[in-house]
Each structure stands twice: as structure tokens, then as C-alpha cells.
PDB file of N, CA, C and O in Angstrom:
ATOM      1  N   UNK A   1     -14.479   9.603   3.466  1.00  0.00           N
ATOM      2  CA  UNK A   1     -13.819   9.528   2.171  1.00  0.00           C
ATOM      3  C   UNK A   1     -13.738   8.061   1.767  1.00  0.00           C
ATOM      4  O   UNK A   1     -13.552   7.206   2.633  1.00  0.00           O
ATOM      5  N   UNK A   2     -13.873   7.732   0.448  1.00  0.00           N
ATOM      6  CA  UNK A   2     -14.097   6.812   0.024  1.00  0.00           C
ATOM      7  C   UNK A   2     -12.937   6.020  -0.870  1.00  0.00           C
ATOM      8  O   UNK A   2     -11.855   6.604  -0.813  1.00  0.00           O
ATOM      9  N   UNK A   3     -12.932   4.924  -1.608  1.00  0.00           N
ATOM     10  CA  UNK A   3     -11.856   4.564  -2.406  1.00  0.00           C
ATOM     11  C   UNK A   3     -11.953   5.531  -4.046  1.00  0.00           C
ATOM     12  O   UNK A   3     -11.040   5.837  -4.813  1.00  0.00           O
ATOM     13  N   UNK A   4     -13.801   5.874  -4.152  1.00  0.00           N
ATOM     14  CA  UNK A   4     -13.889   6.810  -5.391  1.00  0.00           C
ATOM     15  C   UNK A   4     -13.422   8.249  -5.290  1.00  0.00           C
ATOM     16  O   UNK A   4     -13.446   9.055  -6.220  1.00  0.00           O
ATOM     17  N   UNK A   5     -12.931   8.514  -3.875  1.00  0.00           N
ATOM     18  CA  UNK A   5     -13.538   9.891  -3.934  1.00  0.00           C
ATOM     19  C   UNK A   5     -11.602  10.335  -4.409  1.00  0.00           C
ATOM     20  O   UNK A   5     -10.517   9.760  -4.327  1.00  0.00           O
ATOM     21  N   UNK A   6     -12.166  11.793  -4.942  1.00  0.00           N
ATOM     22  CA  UNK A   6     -10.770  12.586  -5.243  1.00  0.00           C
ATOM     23  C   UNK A   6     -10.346  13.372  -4.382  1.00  0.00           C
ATOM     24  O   UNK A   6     -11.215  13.859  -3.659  1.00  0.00           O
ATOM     25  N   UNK A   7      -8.893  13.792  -4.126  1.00  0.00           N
ATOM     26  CA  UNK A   7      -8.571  14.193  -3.034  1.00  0.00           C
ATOM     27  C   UNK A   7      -7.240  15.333  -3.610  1.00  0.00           C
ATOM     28  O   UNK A   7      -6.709  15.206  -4.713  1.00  0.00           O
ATOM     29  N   UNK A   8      -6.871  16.433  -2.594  1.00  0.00           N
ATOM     30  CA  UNK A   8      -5.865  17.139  -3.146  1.00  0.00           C
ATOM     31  C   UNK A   8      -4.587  16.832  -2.416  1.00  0.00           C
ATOM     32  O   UNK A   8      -3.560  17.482  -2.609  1.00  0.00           O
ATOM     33  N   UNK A   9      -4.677  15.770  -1.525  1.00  0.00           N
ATOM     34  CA  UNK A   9      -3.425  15.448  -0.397  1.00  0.00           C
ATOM     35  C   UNK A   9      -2.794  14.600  -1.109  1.00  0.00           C
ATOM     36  O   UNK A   9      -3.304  13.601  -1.617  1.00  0.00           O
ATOM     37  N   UNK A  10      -1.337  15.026  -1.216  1.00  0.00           N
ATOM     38  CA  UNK A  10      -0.143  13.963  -1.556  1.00  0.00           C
ATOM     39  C   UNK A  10       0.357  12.868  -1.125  1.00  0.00           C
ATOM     40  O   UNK A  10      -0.197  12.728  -0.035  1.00  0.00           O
ATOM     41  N   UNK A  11       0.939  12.138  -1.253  1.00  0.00           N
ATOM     42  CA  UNK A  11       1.562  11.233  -0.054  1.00  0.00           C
ATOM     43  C   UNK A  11       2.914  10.402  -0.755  1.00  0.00           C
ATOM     44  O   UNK A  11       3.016  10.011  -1.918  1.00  0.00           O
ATOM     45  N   UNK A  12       3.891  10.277   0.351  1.00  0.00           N
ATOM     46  CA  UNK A  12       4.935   9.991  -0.361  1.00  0.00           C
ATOM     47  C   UNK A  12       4.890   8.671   0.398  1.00  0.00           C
ATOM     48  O   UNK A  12       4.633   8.585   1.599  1.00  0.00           O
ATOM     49  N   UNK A  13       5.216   7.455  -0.566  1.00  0.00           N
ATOM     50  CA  UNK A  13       5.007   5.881   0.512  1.00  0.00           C
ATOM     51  C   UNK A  13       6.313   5.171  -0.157  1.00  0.00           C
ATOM     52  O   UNK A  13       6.686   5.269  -1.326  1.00  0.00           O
ATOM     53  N   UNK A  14       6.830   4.526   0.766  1.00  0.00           N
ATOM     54  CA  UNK A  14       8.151   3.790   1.049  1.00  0.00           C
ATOM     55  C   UNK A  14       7.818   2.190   1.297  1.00  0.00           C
ATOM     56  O   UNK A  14       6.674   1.943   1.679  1.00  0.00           O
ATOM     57  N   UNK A  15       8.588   1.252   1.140  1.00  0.00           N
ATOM     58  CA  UNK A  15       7.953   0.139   1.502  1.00  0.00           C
ATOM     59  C   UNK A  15       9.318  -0.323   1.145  1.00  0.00           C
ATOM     60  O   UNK A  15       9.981   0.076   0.188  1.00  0.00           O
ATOM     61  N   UNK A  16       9.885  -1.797   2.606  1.00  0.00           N
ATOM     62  CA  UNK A  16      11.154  -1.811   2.499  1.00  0.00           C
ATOM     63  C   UNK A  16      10.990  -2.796   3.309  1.00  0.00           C
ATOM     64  O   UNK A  16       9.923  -2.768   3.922  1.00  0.00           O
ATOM     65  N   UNK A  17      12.076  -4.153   3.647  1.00  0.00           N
ATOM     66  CA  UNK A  17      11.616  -4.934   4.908  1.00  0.00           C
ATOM     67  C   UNK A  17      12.333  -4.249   5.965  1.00  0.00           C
ATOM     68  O   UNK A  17      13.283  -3.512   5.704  1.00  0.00           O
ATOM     69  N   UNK A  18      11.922  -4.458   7.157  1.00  0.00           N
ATOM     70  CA  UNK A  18      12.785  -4.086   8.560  1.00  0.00           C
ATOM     71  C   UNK A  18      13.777  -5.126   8.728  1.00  0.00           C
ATOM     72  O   UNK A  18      13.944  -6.149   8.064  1.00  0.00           O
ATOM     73  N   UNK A  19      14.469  -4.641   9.834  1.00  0.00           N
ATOM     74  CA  UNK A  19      15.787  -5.739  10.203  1.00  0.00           C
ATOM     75  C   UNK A  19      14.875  -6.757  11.523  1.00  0.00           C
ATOM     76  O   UNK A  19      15.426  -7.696  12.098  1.00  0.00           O
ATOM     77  N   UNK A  20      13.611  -6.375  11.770  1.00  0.00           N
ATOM     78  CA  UNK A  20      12.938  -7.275  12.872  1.00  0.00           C
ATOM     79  C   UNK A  20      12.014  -8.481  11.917  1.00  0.00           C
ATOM     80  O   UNK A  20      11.258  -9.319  12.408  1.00  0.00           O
ATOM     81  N   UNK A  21      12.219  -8.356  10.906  1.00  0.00           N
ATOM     82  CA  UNK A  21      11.923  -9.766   9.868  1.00  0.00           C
ATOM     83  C   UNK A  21      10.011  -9.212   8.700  1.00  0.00           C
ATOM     84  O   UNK A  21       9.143  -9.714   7.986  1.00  0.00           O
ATOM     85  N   UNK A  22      10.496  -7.744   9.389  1.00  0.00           N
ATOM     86  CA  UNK A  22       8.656  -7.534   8.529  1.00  0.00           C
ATOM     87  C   UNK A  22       8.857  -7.082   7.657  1.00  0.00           C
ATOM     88  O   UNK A  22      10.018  -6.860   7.314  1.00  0.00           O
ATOM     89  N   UNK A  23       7.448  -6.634   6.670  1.00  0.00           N
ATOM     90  CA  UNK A  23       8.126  -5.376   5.593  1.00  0.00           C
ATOM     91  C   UNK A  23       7.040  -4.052   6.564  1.00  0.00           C
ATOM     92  O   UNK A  23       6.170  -4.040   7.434  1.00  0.00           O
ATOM     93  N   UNK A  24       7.827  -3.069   5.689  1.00  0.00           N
ATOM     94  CA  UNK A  24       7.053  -2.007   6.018  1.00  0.00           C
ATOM     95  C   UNK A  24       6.360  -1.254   5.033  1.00  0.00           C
ATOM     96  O   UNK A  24       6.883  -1.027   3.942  1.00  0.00           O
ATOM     97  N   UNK A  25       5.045  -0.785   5.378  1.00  0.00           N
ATOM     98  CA  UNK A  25       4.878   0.359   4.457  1.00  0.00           C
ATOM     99  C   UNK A  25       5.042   2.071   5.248  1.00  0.00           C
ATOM    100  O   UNK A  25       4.511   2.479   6.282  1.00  0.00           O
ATOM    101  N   UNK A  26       5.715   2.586   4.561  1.00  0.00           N
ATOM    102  CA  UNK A  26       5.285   3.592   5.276  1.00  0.00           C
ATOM    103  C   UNK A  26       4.914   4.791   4.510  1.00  0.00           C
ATOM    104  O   UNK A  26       5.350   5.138   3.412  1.00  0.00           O
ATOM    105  N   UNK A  27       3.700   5.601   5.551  1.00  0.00           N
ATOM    106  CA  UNK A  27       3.240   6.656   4.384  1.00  0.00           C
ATOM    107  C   UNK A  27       3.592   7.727   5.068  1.00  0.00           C
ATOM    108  O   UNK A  27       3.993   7.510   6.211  1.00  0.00           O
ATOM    109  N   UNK A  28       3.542   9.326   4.532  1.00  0.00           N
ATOM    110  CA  UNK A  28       4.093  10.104   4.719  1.00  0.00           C
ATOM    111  C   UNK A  28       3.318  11.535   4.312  1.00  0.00           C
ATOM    112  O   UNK A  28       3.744  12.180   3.354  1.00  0.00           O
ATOM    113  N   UNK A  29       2.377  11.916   4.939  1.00  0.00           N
ATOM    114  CA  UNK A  29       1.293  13.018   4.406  1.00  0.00           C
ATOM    115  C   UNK A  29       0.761  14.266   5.065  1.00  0.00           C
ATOM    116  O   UNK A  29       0.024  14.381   6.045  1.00  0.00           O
ATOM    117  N   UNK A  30       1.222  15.020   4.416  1.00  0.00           N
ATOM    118  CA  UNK A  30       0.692  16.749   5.230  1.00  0.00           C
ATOM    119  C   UNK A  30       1.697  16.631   6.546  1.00  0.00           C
ATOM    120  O   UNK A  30       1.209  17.474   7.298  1.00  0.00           O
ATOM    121  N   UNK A  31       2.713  16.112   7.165  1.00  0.00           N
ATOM    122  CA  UNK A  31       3.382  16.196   8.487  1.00  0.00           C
ATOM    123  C   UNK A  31       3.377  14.679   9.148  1.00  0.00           C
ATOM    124  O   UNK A  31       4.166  14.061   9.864  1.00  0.00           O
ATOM    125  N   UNK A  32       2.052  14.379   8.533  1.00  0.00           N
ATOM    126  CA  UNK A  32       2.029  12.889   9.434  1.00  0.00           C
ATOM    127  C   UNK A  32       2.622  11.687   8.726  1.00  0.00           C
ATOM    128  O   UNK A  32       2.817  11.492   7.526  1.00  0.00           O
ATOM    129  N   UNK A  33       2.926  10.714  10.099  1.00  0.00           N
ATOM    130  CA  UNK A  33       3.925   9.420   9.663  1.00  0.00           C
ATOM    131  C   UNK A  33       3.481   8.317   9.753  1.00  0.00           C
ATOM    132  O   UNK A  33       3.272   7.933  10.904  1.00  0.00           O
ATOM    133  N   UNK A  34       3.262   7.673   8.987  1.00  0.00           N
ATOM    134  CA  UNK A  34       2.425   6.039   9.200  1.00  0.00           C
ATOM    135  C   UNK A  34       3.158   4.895   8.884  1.00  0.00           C
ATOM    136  O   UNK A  34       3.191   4.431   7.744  1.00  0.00           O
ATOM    137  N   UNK A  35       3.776   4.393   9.889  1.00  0.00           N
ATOM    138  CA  UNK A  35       4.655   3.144   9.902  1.00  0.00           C
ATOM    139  C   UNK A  35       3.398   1.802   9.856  1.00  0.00           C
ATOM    140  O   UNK A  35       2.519   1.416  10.625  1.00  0.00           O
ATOM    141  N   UNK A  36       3.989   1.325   8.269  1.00  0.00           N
ATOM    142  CA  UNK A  36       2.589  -0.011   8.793  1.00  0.00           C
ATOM    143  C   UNK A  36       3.447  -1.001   8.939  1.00  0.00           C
ATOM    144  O   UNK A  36       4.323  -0.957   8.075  1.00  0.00           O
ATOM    145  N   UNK A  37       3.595  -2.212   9.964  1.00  0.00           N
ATOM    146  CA  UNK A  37       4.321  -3.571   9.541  1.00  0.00           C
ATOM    147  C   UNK A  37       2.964  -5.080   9.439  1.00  0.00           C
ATOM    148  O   UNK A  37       1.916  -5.503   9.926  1.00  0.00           O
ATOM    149  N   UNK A  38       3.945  -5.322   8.500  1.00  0.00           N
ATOM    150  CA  UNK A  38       3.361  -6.582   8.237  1.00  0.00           C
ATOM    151  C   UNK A  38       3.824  -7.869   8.048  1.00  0.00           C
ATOM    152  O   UNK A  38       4.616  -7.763   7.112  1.00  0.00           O
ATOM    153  N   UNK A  39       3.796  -8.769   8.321  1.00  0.00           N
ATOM    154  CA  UNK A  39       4.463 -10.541   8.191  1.00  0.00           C
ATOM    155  C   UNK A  39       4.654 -10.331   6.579  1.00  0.00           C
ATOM    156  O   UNK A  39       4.057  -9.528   5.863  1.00  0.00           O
ATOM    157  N   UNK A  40       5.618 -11.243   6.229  1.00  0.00           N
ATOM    158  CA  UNK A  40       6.165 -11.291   5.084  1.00  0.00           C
ATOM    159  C   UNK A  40       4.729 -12.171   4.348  1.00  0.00           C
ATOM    160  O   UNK A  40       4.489 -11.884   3.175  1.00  0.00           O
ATOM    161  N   UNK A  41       4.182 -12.794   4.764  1.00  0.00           N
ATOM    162  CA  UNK A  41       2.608 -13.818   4.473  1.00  0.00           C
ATOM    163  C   UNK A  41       1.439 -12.599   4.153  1.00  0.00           C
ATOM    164  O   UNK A  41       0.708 -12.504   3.167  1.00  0.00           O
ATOM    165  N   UNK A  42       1.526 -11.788   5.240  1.00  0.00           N
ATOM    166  CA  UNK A  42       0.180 -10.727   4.840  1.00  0.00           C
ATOM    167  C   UNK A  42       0.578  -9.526   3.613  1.00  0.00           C
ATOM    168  O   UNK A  42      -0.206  -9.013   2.815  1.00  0.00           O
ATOM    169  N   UNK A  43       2.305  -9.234   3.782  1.00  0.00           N
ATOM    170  CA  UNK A  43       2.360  -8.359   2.565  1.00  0.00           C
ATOM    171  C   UNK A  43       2.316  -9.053   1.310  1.00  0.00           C
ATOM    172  O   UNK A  43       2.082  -8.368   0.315  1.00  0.00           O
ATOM    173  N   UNK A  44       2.569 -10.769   1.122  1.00  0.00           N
ATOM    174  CA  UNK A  44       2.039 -11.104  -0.024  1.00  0.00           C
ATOM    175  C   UNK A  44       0.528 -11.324  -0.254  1.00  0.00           C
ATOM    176  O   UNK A  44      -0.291 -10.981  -1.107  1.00  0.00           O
ATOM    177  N   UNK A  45       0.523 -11.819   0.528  1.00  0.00           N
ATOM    178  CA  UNK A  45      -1.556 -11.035   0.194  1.00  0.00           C
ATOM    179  C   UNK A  45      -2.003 -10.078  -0.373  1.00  0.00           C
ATOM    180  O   UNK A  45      -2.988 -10.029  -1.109  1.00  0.00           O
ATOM    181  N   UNK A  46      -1.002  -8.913   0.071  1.00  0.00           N
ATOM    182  CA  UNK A  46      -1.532  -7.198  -0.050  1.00  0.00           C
ATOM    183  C   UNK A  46      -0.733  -6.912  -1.626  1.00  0.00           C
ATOM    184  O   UNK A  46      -0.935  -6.217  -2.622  1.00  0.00           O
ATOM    185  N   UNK A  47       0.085  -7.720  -1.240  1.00  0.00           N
ATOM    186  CA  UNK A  47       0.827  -7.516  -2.976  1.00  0.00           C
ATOM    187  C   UNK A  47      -0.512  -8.171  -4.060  1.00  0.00           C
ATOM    188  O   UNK A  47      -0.895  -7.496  -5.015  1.00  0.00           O
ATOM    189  N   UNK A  48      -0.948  -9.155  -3.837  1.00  0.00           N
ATOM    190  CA  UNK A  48      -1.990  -9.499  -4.777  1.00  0.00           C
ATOM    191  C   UNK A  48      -3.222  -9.023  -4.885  1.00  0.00           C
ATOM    192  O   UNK A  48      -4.008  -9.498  -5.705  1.00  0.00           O
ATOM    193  N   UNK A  49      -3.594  -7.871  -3.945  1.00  0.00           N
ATOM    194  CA  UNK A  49      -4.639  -7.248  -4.063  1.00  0.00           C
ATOM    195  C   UNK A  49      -4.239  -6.219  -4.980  1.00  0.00           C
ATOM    196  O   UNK A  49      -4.971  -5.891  -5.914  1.00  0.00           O
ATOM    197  N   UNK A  50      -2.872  -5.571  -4.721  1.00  0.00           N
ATOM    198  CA  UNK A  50      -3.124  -4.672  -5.392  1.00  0.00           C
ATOM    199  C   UNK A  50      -2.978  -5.185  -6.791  1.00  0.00           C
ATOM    200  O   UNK A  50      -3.659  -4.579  -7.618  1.00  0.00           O
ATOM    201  N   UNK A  51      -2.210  -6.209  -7.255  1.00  0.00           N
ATOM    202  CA  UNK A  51      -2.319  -7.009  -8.799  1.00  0.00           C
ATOM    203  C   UNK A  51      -3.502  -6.921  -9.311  1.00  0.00           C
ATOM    204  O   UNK A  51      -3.741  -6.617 -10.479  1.00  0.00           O
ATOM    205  N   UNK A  52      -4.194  -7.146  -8.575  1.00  0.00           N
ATOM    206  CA  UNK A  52      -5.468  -8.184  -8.612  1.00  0.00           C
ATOM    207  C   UNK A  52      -6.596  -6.002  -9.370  1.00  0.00           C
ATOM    208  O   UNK A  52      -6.983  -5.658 -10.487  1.00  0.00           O
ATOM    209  N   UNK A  53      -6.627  -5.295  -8.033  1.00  0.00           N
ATOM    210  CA  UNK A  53      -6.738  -4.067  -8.421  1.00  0.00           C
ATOM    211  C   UNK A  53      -6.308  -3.375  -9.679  1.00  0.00           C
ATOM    212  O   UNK A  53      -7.115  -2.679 -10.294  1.00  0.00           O
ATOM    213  N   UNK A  54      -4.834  -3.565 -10.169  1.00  0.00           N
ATOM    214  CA  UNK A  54      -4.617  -3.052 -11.064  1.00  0.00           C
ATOM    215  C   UNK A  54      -5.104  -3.591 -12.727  1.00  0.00           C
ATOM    216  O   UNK A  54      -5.277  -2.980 -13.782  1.00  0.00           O
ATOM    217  N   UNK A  55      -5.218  -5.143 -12.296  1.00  0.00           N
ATOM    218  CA  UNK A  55      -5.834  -5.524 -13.539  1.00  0.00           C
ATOM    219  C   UNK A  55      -7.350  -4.951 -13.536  1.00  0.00           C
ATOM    220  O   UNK A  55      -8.053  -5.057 -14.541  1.00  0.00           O
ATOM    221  N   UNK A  56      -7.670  -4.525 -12.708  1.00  0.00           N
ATOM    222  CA  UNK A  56      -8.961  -4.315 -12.479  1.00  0.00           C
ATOM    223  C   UNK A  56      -9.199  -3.356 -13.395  1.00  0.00           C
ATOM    224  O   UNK A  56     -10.009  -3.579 -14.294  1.00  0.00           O
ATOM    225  N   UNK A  57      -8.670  -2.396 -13.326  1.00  0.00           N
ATOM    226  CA  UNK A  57      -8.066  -0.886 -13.442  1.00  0.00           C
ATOM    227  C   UNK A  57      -8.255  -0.617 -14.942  1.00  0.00           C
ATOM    228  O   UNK A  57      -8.866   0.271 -15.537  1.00  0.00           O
ATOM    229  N   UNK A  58      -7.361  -1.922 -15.462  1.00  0.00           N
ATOM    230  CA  UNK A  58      -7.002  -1.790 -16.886  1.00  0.00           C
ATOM    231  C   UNK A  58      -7.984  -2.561 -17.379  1.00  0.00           C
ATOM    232  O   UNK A  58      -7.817  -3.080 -18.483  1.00  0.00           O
ATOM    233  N   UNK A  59      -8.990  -2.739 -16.769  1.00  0.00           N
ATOM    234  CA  UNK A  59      -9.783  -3.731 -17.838  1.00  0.00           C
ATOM    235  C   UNK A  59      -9.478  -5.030 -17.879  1.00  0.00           C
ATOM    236  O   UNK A  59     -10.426  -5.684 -18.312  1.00  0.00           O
ATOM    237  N   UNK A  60      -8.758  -5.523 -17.669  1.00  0.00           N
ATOM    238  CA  UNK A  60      -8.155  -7.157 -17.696  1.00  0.00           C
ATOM    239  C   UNK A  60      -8.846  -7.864 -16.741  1.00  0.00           C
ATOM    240  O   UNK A  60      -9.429  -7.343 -15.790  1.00  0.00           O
ATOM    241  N   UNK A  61      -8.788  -9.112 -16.989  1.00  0.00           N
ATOM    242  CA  UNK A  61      -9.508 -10.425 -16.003  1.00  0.00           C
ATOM    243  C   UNK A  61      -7.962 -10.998 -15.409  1.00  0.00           C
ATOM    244  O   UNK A  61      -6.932 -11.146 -16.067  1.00  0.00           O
ATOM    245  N   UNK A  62      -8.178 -11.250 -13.997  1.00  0.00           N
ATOM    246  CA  UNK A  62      -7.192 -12.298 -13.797  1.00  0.00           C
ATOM    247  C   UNK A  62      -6.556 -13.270 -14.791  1.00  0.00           C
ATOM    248  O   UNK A  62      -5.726 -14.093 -14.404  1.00  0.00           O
TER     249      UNK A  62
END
């Protein structure tokens, strides 16, 4: 499966920092649990991808 492809699975995602200094994402799909952690440095990275994605999205240039 791909980033194009369409899918009928839901997913409910949370994202919050921990009390051990990370943030988390966590996803939540069909039964299963996916705790992601990440340095406060790599989730701002991941925050600008997805910026970066959503302008994508809409047509916009950085």
C-alpha cells in the first residue's frame, strides 16, 4: 500500500507530549496500538513535513 492508494481502515491518532520529555503519536486501528515517540527536534521536523504536504495538497508553494 502506497501513500496514493485508498483504503477503508479508520484510524483514530492522538499526539500529546509524555512526562519522559517526548511527544507522542499514537495511532489506533482495527484493535491495534501504535505508540510512536519522538525528540521534541524530530517532531518538529515531522510537523514541517506535514506543512510542507499540506501546502502541497492545496496547490500552494512554500
Amino acid at each position: 500500500m502506497g501513500i496514493n492508494s485508498e483504503t477503508d481502515i479508520t484510524a483514530n491518532l492522538q499526539i500529546g507530549p509524555t512526562d519522559q520529555g517526548m511527544v507522542r503519536l499514537y495511532v489506533e486501528a482495527q484493535g491495534l496500538e501504535i505508540p510512536m515517540d519522538f525528540t521534541p527536534e524530530e517532531a518538529e521536523e515531522i510537523a514541517q513535513e506535514i506543512q510542507a504536504a499540506a501546502r502541497a495538497a492545496a496547490g500552494r508553494k512554500s
